[in-house]
HTML snippet that shows the backbone in 3Dmol.js (N, CA, C, O; Angstrom):
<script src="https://3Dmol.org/build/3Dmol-min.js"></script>
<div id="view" style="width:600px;height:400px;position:relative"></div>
<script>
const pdb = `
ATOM      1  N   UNK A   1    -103.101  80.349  74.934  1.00  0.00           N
ATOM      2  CA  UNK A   1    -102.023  79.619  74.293  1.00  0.00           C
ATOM      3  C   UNK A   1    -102.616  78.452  73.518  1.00  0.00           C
ATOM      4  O   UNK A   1    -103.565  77.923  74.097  1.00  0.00           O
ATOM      5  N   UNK A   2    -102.349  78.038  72.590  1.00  0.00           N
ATOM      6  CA  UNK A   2    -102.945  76.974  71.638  1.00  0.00           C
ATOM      7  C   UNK A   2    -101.870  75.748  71.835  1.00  0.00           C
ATOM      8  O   UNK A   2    -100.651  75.901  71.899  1.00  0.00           O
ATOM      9  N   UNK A   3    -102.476  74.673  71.906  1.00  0.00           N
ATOM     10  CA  UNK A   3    -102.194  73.834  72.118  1.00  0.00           C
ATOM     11  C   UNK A   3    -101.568  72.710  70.828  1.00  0.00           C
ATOM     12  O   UNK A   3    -102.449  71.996  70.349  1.00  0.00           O
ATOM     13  N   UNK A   4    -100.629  72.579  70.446  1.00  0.00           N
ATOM     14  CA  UNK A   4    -100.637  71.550  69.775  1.00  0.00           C
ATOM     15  C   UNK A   4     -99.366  70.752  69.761  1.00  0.00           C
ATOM     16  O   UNK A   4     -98.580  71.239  70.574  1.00  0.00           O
ATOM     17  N   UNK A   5     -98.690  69.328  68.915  1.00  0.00           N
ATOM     18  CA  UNK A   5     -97.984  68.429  69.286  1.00  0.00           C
ATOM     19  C   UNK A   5     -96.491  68.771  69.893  1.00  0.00           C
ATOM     20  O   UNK A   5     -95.790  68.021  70.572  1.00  0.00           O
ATOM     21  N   UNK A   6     -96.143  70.374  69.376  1.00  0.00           N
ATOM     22  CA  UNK A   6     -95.057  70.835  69.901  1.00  0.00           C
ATOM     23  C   UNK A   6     -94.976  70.939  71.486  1.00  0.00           C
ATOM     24  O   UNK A   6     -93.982  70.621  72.138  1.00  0.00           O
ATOM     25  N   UNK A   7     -96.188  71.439  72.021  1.00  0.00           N
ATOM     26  CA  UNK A   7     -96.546  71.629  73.736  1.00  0.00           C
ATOM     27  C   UNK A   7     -96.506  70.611  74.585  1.00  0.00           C
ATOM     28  O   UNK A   7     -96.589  70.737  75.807  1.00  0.00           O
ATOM     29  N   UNK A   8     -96.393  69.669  74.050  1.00  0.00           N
ATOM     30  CA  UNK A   8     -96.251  68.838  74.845  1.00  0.00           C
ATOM     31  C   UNK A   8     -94.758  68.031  74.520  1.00  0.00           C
ATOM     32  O   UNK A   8     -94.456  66.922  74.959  1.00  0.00           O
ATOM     33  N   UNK A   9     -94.049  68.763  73.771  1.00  0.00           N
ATOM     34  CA  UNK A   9     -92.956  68.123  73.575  1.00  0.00           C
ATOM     35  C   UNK A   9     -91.684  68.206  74.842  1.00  0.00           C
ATOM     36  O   UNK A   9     -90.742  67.414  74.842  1.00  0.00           O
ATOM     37  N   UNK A  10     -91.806  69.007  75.609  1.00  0.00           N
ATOM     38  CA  UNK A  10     -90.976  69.646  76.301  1.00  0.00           C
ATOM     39  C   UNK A  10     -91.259  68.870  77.802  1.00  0.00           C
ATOM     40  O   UNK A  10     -90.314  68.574  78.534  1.00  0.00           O
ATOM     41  N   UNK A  11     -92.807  68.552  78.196  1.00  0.00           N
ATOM     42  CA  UNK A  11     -92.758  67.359  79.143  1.00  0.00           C
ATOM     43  C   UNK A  11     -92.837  66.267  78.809  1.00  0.00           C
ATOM     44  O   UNK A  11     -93.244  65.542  79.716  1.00  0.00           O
ATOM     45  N   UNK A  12     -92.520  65.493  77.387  1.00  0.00           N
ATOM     46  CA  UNK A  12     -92.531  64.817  77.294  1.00  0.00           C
ATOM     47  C   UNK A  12     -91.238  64.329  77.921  1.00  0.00           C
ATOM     48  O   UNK A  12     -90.980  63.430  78.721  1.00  0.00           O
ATOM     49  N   UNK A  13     -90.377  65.415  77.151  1.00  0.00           N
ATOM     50  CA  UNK A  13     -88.830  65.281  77.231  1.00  0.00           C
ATOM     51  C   UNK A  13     -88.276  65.185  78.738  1.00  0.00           C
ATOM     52  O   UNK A  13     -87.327  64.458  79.033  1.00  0.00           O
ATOM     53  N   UNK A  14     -88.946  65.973  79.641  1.00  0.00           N
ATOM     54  CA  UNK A  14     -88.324  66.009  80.766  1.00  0.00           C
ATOM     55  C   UNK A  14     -88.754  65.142  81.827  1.00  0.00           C
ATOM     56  O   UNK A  14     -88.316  65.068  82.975  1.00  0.00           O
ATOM     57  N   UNK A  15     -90.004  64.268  81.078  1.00  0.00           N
ATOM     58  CA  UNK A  15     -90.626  62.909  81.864  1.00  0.00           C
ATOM     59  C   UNK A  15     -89.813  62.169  81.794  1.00  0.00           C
ATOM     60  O   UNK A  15     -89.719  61.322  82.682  1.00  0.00           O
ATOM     61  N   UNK A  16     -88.751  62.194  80.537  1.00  0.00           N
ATOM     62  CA  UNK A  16     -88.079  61.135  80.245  1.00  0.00           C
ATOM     63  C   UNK A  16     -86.784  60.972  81.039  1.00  0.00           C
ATOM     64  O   UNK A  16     -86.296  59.924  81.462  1.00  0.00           O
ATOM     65  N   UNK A  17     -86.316  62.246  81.158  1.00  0.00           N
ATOM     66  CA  UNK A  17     -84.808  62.179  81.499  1.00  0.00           C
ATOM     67  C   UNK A  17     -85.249  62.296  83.333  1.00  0.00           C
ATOM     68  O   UNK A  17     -84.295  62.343  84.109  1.00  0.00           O
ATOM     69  N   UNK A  18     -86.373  62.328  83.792  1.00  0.00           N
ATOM     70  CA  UNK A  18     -86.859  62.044  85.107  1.00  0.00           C
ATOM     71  C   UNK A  18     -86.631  61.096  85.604  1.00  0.00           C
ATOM     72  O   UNK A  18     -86.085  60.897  86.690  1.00  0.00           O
ATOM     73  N   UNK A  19     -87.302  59.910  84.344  1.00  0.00           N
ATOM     74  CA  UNK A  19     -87.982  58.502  84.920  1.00  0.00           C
ATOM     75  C   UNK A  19     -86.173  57.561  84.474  1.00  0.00           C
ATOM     76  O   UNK A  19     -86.094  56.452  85.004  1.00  0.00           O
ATOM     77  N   UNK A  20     -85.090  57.924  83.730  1.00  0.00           N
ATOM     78  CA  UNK A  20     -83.874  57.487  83.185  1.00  0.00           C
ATOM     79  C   UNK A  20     -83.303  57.745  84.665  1.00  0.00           C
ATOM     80  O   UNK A  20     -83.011  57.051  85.639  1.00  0.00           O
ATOM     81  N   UNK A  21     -83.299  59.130  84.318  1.00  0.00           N
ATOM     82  CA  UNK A  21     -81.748  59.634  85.897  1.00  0.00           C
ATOM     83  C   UNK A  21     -82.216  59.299  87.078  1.00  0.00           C
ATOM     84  O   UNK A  21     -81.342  58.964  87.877  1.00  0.00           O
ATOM     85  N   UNK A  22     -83.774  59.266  87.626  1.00  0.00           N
ATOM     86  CA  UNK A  22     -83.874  59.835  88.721  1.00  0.00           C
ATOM     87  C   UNK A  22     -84.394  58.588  89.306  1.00  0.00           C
ATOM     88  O   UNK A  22     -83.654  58.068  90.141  1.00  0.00           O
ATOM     89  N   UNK A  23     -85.712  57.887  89.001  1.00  0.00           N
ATOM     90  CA  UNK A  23     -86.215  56.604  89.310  1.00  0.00           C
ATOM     91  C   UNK A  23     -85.592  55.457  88.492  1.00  0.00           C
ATOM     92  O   UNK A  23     -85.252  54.732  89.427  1.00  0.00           O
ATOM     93  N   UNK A  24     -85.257  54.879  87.509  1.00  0.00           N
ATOM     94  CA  UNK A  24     -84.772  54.168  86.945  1.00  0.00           C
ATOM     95  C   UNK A  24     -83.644  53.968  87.537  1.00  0.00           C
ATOM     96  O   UNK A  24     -83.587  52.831  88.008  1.00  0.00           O
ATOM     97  N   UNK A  25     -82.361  54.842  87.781  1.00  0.00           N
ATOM     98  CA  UNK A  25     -80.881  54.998  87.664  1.00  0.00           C
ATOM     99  C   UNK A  25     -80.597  54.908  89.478  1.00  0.00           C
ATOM    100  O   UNK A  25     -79.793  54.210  90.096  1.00  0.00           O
ATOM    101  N   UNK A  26     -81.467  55.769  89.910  1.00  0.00           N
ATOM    102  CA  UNK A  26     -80.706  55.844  91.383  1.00  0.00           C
ATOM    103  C   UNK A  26     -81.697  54.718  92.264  1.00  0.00           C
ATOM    104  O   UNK A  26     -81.082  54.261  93.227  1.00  0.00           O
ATOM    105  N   UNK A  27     -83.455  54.055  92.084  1.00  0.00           N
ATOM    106  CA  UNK A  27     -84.290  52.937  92.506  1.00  0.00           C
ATOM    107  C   UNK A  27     -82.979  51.861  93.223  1.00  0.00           C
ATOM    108  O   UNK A  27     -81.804  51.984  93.569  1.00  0.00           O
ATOM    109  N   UNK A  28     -84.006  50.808  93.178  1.00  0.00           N
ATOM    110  CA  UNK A  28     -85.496  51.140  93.859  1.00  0.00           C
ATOM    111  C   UNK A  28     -85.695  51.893  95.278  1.00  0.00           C
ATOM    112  O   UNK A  28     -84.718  52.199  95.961  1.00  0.00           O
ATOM    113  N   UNK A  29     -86.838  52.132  95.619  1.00  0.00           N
ATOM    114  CA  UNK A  29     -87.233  52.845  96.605  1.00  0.00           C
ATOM    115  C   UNK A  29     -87.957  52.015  97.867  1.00  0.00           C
ATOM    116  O   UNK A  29     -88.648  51.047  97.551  1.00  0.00           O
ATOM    117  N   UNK A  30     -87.853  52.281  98.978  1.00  0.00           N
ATOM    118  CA  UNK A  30     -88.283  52.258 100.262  1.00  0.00           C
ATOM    119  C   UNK A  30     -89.320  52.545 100.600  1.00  0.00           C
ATOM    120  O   UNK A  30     -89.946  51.968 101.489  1.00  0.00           O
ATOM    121  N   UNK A  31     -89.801  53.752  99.782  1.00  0.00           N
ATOM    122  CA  UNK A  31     -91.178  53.985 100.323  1.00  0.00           C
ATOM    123  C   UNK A  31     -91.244  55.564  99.284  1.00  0.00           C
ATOM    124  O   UNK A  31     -90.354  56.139  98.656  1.00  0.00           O
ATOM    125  N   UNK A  32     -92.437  55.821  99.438  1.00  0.00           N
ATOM    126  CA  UNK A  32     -92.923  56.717  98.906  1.00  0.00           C
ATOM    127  C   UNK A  32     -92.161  58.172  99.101  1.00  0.00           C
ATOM    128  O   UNK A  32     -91.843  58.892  98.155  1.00  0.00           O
ATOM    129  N   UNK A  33     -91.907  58.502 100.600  1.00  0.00           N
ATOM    130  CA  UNK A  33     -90.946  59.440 101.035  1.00  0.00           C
ATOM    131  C   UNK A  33     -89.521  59.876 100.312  1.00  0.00           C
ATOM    132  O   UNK A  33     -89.177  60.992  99.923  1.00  0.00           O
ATOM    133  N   UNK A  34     -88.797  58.592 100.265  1.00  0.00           N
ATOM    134  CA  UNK A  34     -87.633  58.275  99.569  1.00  0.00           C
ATOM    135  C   UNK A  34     -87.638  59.044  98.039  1.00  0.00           C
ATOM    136  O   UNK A  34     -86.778  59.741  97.501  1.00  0.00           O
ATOM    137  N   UNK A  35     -88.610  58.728  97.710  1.00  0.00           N
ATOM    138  CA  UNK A  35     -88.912  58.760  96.119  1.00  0.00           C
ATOM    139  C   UNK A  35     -88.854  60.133  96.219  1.00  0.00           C
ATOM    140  O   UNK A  35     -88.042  60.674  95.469  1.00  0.00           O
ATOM    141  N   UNK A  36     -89.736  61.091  97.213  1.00  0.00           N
ATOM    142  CA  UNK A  36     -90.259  62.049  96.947  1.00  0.00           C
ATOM    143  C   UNK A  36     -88.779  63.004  97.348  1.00  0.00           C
ATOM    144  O   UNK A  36     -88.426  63.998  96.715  1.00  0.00           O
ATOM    145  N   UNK A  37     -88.232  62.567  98.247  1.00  0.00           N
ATOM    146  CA  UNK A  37     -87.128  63.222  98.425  1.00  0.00           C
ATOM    147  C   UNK A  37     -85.939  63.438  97.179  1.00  0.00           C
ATOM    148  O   UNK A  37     -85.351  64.512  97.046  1.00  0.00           O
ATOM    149  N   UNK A  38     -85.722  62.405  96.414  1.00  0.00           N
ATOM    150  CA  UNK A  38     -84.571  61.921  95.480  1.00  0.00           C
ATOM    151  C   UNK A  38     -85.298  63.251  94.162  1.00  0.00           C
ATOM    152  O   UNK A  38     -84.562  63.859  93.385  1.00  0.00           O
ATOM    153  N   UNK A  39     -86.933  63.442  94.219  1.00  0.00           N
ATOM    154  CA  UNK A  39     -87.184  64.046  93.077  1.00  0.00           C
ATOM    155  C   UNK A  39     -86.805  65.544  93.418  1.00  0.00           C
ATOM    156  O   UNK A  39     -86.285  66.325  92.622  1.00  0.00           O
ATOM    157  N   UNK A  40     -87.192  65.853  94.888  1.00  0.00           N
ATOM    158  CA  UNK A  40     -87.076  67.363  94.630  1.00  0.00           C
ATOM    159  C   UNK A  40     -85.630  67.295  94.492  1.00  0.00           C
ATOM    160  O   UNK A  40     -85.347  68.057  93.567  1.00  0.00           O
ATOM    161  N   UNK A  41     -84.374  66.653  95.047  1.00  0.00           N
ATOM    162  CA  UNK A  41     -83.150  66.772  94.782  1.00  0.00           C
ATOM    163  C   UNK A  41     -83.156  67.128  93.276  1.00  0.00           C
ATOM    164  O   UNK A  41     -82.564  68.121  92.854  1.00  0.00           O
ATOM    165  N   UNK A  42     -83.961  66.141  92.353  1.00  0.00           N
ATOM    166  CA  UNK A  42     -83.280  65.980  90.627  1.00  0.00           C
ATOM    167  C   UNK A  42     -83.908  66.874  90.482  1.00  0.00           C
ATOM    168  O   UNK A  42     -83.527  67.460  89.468  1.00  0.00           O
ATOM    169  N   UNK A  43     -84.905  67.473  91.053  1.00  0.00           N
ATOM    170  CA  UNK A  43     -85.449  68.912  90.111  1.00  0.00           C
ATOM    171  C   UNK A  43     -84.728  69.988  90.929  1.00  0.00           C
ATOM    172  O   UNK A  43     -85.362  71.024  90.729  1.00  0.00           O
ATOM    173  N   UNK A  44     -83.704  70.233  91.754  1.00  0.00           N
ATOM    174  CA  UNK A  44     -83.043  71.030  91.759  1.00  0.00           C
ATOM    175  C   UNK A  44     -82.001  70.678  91.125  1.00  0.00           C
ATOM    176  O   UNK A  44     -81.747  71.483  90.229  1.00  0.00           O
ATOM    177  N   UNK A  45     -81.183  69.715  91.201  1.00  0.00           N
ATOM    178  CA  UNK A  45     -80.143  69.451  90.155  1.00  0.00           C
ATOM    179  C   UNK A  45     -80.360  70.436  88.734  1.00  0.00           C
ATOM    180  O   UNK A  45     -79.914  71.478  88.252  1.00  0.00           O
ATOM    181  N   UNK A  46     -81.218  69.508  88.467  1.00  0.00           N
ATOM    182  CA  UNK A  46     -81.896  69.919  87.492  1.00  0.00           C
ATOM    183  C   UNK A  46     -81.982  71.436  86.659  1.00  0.00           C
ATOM    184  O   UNK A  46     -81.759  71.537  85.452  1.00  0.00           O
ATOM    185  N   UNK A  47     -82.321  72.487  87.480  1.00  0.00           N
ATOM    186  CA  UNK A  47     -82.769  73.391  87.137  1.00  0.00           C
ATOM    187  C   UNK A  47     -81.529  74.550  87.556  1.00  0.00           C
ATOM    188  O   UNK A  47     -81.382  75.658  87.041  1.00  0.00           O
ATOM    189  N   UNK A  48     -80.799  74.006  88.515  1.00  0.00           N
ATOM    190  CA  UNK A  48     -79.718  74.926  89.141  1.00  0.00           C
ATOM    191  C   UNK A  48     -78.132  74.376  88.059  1.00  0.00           C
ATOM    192  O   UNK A  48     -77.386  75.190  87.516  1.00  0.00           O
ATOM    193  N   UNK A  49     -77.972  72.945  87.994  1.00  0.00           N
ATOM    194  CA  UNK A  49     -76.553  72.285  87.687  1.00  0.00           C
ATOM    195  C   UNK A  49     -76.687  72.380  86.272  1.00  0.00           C
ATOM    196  O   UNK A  49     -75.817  73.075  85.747  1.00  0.00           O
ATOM    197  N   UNK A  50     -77.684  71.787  85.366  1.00  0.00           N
ATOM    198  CA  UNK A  50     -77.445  71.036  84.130  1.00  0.00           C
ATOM    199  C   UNK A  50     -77.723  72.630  82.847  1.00  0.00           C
ATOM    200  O   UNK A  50     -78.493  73.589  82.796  1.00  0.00           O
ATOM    201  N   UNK A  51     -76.849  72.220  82.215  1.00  0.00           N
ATOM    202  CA  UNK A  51     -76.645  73.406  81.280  1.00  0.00           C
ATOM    203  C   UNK A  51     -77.588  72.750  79.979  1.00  0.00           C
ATOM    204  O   UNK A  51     -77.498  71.652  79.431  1.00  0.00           O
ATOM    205  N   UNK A  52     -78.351  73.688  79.776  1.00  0.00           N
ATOM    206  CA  UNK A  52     -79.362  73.316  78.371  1.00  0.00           C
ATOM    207  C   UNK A  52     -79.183  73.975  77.199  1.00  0.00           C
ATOM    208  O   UNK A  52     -79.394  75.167  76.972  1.00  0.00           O
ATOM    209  N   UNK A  53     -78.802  73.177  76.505  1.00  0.00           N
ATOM    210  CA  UNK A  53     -78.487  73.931  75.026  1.00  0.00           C
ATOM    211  C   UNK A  53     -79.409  74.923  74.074  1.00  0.00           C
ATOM    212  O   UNK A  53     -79.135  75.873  73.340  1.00  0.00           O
ATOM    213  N   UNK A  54     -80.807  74.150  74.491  1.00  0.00           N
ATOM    214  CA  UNK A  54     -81.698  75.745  74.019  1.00  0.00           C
ATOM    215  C   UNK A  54     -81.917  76.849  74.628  1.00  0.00           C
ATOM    216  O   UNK A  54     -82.604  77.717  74.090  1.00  0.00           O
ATOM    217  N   UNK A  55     -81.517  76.973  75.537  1.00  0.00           N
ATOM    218  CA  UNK A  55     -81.403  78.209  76.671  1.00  0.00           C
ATOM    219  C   UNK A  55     -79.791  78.629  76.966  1.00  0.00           C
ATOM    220  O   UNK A  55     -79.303  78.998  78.034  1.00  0.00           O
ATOM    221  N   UNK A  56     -78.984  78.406  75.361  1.00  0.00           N
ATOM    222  CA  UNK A  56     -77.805  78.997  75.226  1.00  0.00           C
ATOM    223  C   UNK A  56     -76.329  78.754  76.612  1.00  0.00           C
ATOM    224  O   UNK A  56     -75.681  79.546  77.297  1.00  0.00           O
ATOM    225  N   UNK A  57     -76.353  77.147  76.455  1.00  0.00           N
ATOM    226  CA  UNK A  57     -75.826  76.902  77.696  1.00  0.00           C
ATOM    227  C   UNK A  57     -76.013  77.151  79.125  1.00  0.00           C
ATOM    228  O   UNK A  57     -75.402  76.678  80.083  1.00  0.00           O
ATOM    229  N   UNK A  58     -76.853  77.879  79.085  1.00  0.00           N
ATOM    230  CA  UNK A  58     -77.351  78.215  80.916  1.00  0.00           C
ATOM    231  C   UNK A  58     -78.326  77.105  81.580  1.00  0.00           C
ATOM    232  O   UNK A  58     -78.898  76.281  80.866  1.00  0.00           O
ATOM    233  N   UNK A  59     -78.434  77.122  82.559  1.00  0.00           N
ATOM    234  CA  UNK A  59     -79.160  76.674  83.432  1.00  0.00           C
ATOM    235  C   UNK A  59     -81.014  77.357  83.274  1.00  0.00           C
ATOM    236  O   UNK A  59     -81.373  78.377  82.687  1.00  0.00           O
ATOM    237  N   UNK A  60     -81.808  76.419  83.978  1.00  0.00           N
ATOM    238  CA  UNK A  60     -82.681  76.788  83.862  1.00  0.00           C
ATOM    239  C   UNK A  60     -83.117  77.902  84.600  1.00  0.00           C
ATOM    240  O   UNK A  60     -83.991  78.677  84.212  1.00  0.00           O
ATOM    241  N   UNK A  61     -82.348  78.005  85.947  1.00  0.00           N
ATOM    242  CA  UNK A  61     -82.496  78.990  87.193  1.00  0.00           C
ATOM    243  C   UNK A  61     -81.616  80.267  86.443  1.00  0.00           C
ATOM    244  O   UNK A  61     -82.034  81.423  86.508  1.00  0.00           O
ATOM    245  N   UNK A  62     -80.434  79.935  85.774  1.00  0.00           N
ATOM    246  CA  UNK A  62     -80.023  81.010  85.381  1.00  0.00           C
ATOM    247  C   UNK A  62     -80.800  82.142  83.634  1.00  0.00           C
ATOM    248  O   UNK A  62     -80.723  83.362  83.492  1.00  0.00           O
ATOM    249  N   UNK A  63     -81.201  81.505  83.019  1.00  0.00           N
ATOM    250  CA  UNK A  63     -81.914  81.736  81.846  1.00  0.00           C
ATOM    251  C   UNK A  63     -83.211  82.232  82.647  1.00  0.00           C
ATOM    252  O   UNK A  63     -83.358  83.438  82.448  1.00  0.00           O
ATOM    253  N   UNK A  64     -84.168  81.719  83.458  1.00  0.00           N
ATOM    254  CA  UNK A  64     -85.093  82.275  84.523  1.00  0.00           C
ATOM    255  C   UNK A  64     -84.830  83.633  85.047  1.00  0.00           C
ATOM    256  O   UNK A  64     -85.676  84.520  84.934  1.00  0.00           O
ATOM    257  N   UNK A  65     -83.699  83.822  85.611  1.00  0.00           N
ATOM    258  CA  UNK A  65     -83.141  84.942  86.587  1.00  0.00           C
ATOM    259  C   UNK A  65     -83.105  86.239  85.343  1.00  0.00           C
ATOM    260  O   UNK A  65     -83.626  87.351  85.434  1.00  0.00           O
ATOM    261  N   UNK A  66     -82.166  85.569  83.982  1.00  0.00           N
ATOM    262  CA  UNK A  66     -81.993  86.531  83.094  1.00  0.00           C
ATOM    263  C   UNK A  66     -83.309  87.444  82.534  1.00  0.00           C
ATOM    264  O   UNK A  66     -83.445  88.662  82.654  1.00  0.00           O
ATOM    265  N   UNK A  67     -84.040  86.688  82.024  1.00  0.00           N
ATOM    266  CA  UNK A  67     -85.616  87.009  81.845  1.00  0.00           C
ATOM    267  C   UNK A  67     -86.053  88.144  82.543  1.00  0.00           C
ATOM    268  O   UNK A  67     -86.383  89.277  82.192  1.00  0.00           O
ATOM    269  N   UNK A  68     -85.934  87.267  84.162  1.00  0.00           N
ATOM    270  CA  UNK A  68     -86.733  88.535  84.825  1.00  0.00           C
ATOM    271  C   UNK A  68     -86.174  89.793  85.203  1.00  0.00           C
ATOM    272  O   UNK A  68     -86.746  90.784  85.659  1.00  0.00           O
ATOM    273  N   UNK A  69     -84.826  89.577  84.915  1.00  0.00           N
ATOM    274  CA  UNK A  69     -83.745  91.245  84.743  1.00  0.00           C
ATOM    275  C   UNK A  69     -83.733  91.815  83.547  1.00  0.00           C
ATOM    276  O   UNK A  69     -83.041  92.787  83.244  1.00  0.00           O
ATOM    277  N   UNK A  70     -84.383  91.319  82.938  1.00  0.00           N
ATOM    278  CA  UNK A  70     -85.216  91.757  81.304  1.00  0.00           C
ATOM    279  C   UNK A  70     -86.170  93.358  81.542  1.00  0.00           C
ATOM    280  O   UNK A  70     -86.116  94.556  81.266  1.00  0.00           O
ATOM    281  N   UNK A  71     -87.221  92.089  82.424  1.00  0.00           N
ATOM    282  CA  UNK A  71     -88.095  92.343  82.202  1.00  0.00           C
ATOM    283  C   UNK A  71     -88.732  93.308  83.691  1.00  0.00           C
ATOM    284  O   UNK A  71     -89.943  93.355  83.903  1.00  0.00           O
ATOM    285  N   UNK A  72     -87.873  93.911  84.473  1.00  0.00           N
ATOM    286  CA  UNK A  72     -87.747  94.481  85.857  1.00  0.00           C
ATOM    287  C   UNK A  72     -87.857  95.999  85.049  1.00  0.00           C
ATOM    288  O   UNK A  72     -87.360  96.330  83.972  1.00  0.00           O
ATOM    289  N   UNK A  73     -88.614  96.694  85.897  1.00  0.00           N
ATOM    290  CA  UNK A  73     -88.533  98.283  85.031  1.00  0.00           C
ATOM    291  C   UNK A  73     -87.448  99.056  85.699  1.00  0.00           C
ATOM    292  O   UNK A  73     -86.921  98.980  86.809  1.00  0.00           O
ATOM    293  N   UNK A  74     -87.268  99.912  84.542  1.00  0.00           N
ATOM    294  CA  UNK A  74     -85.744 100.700  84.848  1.00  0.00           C
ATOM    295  C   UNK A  74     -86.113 101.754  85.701  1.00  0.00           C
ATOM    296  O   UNK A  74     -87.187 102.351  85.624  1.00  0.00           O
ATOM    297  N   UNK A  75     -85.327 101.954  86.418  1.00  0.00           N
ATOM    298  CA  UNK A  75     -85.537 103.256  87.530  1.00  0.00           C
ATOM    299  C   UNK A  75     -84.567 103.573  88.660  1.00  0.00           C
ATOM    300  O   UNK A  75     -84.786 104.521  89.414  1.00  0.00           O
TER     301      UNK A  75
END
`;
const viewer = $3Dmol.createViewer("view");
viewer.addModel(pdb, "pdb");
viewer.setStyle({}, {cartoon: {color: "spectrum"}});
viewer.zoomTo();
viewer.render();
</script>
């Protein structure tokens, strides 16, 4: 895969709406634990709740799921 300013556009993006919703918005924290807990929550939020417009309103888990019923051989 070649690398260039587009590839990194996509974690840029999702560093952002990380460090807004997740540490910024719901902080400060207690301890390291805390933190770590609140993230796997937002990355399930995340990937199960929030509908993304380049993946045609779906979810990330759901646009994921679709793919691989794509791509499952027929039989």
């Amino acid at each position: 895969m070649e690398l260039t300013a587009w590839s990194n556009a996509l974690a840029e993006s999702i560093n952002a709406s990380y460090k807004t919703e997740c540490t910024e918005h719901l902080g400060p924290w207690r301890d390291a634990s805390a933190l770590e807990i609140a993230t796997a929550e937002w990355v399930e939020f995340h990937n199960k709740a929030c509908l993304q417009g380049a993946l045609d309103r779906r979810t990330p888990a759901e646009y994921e799921a679709a793919y691989w019923a794509r791509m499952a051989p027929e039989g």
